[in-house]
C-alpha positions, 0 to 999 in steps of 0.5 A: 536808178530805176526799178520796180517790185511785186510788194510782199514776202516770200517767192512764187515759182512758175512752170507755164506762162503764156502758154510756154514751159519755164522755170522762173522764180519771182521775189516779193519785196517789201519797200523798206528791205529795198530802201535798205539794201539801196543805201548799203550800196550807196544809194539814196531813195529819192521817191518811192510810189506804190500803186494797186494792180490792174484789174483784169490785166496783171497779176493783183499785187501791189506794185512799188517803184523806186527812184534812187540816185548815187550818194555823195 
């Protein structure tokens, strides 16, 4: 498996984006409630890297991306 996640706590609902009316919630994670919730379902993390927002381009949280794999 491969996924990636706003880094923090809580969740932030939207009305607008992109000029367009919606109803979105968007959840903050931390990398250990991932690592977590992955190997109760039986998965292995495998990797797991972070990085620092785009300037200018994307909203400026830290990103994290996990690769995990079935265990067994």
């Amino acid at each position: 498996m491969l996924a990636g996640f706003h880094r923090g706590s809580g969740v932030i609902h939207v009305e607008e984006l992109w000029g367009h009316k919606v109803a979105i919630d968007f959840h903050y994670f931390e990398p250990d409630e991932i690592e977590s919730a992955l190997g109760v379902s039986g998965l292995t993390v495998e990797r797991l890297i972070e990085r620092e927002p785009y300037p200018d381009i994307e909203v400026q949280t830290r990103r994290f991306y996990v690769v995990a794999r079935k265990q067994g």
